[in-house]
C-alpha positions in Angstrom: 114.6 87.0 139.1 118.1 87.2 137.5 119.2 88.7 134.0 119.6 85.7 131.6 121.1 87.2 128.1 122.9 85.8 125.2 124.5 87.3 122.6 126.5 86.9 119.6 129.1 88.5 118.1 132.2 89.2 115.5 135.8 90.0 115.4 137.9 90.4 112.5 141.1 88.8 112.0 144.4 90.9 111.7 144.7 88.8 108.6 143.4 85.3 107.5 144.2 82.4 109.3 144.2 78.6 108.7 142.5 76.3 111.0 142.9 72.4 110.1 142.9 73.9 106.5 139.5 76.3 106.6 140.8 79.5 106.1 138.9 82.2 108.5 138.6 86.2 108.5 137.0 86.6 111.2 136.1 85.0 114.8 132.6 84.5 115.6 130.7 83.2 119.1 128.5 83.6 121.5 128.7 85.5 125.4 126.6 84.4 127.9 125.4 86.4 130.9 123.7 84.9 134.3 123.1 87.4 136.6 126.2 89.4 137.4 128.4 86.8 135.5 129.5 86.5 132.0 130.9 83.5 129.8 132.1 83.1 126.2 131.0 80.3 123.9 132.9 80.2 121.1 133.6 76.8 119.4 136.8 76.8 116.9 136.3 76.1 113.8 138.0 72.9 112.5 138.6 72.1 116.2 135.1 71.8 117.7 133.2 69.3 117.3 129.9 71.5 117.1 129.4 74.4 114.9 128.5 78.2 116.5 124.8 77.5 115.5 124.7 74.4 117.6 126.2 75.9 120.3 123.5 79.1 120.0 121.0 76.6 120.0 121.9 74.4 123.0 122.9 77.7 124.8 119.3 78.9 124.4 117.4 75.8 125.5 119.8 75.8 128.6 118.8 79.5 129.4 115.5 78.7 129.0 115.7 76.0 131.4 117.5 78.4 133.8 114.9 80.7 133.5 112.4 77.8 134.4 114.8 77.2 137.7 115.8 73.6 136.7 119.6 72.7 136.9 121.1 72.5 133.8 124.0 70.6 131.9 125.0 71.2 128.2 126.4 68.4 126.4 129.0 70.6 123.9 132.0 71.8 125.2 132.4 75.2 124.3 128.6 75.5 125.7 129.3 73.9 129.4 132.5 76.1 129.3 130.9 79.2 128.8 127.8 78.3 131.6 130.2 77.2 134.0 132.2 80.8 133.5 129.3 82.4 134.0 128.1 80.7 137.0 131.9 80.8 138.9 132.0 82.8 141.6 135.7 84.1 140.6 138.3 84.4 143.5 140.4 87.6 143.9 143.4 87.5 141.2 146.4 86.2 142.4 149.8 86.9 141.0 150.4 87.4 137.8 151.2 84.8 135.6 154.6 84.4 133.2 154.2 86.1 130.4 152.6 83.7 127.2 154.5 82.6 124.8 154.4 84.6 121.0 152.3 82.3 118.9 154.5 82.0 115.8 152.2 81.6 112.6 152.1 81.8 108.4 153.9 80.6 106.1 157.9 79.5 105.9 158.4 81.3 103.1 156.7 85.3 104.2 158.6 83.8 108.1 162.2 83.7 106.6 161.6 86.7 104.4 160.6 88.7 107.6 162.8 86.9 110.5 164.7 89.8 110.8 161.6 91.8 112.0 160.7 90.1 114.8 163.0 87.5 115.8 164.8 89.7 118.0 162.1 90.9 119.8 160.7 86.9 120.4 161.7 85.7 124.2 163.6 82.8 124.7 160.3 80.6 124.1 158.3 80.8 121.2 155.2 78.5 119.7 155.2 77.8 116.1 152.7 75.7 113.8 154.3 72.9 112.0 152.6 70.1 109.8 151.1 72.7 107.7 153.5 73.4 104.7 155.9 71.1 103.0 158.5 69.3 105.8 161.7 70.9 104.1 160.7 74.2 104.6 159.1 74.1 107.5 162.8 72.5 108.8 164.5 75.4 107.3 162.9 77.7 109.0 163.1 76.4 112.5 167.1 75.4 111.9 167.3 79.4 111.1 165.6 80.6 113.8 167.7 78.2 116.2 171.0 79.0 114.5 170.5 82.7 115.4 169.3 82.6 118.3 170.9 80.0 120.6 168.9 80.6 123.4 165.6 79.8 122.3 163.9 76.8 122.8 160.6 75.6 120.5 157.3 75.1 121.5 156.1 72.9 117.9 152.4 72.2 117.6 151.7 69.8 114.6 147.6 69.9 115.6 147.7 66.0 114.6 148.8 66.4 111.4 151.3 63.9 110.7 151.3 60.1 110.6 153.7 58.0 112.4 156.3 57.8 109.6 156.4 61.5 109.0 156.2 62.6 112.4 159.1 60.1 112.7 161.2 61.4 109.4 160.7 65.1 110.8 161.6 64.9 114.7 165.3 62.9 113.3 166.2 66.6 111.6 165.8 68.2 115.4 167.5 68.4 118.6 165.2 67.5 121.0 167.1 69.7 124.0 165.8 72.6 121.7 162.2 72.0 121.3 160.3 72.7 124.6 157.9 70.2 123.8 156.0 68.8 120.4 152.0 69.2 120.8 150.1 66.2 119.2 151.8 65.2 116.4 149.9 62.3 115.5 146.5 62.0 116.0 147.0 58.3 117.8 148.4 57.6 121.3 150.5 54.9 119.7 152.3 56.7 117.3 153.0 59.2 119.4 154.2 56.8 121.7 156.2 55.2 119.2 157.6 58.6 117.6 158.5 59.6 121.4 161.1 56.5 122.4 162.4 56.6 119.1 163.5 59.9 118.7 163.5 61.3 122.3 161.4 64.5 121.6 159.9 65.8 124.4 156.0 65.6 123.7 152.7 67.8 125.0 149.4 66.1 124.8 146.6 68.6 123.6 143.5 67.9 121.2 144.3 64.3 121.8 142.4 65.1 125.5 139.8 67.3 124.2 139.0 64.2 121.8 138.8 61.8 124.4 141.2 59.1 123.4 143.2 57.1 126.0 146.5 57.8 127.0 149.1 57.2 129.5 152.2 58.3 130.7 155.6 58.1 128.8 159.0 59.2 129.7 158.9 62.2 127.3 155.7 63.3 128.5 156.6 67.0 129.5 152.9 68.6 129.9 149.1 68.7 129.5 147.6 71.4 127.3 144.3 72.5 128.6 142.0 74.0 126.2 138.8 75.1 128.0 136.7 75.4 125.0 137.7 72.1 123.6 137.5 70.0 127.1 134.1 71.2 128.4 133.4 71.4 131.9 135.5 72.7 134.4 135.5 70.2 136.5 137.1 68.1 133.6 139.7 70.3 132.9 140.6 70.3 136.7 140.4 66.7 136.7 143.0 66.6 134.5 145.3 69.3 136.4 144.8 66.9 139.3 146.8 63.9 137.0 149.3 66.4 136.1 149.8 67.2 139.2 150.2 63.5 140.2 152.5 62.9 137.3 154.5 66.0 137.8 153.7 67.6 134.1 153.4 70.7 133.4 149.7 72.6 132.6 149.5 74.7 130.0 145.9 77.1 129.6 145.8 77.8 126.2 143.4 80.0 123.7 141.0 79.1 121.0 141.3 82.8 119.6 138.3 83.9 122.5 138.1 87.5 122.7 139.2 89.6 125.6 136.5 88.3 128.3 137.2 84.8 127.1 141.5 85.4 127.3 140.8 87.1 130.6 138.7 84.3 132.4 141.2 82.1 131.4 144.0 83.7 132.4 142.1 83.6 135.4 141.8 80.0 135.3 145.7 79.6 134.8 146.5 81.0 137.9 145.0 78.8 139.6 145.7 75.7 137.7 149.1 76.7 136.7 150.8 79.4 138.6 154.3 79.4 137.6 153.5 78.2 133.9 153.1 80.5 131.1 149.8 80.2 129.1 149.3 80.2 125.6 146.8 83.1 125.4 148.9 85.0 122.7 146.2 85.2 120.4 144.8 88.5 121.1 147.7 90.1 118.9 145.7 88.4 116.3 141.5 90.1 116.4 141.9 93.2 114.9 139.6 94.7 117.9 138.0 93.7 121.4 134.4 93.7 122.8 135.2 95.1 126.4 134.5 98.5 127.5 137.3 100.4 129.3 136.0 99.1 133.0 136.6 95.7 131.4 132.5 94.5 131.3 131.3 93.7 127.4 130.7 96.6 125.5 126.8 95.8 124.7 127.2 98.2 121.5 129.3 96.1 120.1 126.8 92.4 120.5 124.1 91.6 118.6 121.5 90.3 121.2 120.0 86.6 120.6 117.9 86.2 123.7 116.9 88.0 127.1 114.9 87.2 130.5 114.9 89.4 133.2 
């Protein structure tokens, strides 16, 4: 008989954070343990579609059904994600990957006051949220930090929050040679298409997958930005590193604020999609603490158990 557990836990955040507008203080989900392996279930808030309740729920019934020896399949993303991390049999590490990306985030206003701080210490590649606060401002920062440092290219992520015309009106006030690539900035394959060809900006195609909705290639199609948590199965997300790989785009892993077992499977995962890419996983910086022990297993102290067969 083999350990079944799940467990459930809580990590503050370094300091509030906005997701699709709900502010959060703290990161919350669940880690899964089969046997010898672990996986984390963490839905995102604002980004999910199911809440961490639903998740606990449907991981339960599946571990019950393990338990029972019948072959299970959950049917919410962030739970198949965290089963099928669980069940991997995990091949030695290979090199290691580029370093990520700084993730770039608050306000224009407390980013200019501050740029001073820690623009010199940013690489040449840095990821910043747009389509959050007012267009102007937003544009004066990202001029700024372009002006002063002119070898830095942007990595923008509007997180679908613009409509055609805007994403249109704001991509006209950029030179698309300095922007790495623009992560959804419509929530529609059509407007993105149409911003795209009429501006040139070289585009990244992110929630728009996790969601579902068709798409195809385009000329300034520059990468596919896998996030495990959002897409499911991974057998989906390799599906789609097999198109990329067809279509010669780039694949991106990238984060939904797991904790360290969570960053660390999928860094795991991103040297074996992505080699040569570097992942957006610079969201640690951003939990104020971790929930693995020194010989890198979960620190069971620091979990509040849910359920246990063994």
């Amino acid at each position: 008989m083999i350990m079944l557990a799940l467990y459930r836990y809580r990590l503050a955040f370094t300091q509030p954070l906005t997701f699709h507008g709900r502010v959060e203080t703290a990161r919350q989900g669940l880690l899964v343990r089969i046997g010898n392996g672990w996986g984390e279930i963490a839905p995102l808030p604002g980004f999910s579609r199911e809440t961490l309740d639903e998740a606990q729920e449907q991981a339960l019934a599946c571990l019950k059904g393990v338990a029972r020896g019948e072959t299970v399949t959950a049917t919410l993303p962030s739970v198949q994600f965290g089963l099928d991390c669980a069940r991997r049999s995990w091949p030695d590490a290979g090199h290691p990957l580029p370093e990520p990306y700084p993730l770039i985030q608050g306000s224009p206003q407390e980013l200019l006051k501050h740029w001073k701080e820690w623009l010199h210490k940013t690489p040449a590649k840095a990821k910043l949220k747009v389509a959050r606060y007012p267009m102007r401002d937003e544009l004066a920062l990202i001029h700024l930090l372009l002006d002063r440092r002119p070898d830095l290219k942007l990595i923008l992520d509007a997180n679908q929050g613009w409509s055609r015309e805007e994403a249109w009106a704001f991509c006209q006030h950029l030179d698309p040679a300095r922007i790495e690539y623009l992560e959804d900035p419509c929530g529609d394959f059509d407007d993105i298409r149409f911003v795209a060809a009429h501006t040139n900006m070289p585009i990244a195609l992110d929630e728009l997958l996790a969601q579902g909705k068709p798409w195809e290639p385009i000329p300034q199609l520059r990468a596919l930005v896998l996030k495990p948590t959002l897409l499911g199965s991974l057998c989906r997300c390799e599906a789609l590193v097999s198109r990329a790989s067809e279509l010669r785009l780039k694949v991106i892993v990238s984060s939904c604020f797991e904790s360290g077992l969570g960053l660390g499977q999928l860094a795991r995962l991103g040297q074996q999609w992505a080699p040569q890419q570097a992942p957006g996983l610079d969201t640690r910086r951003w939990l104020a603490e971790d929930l693995l022990a020194a010989d890198g297993t979960p620190d069971l102290s620091k979990l509040i158990q849910v359920w246990q067969h063994d």
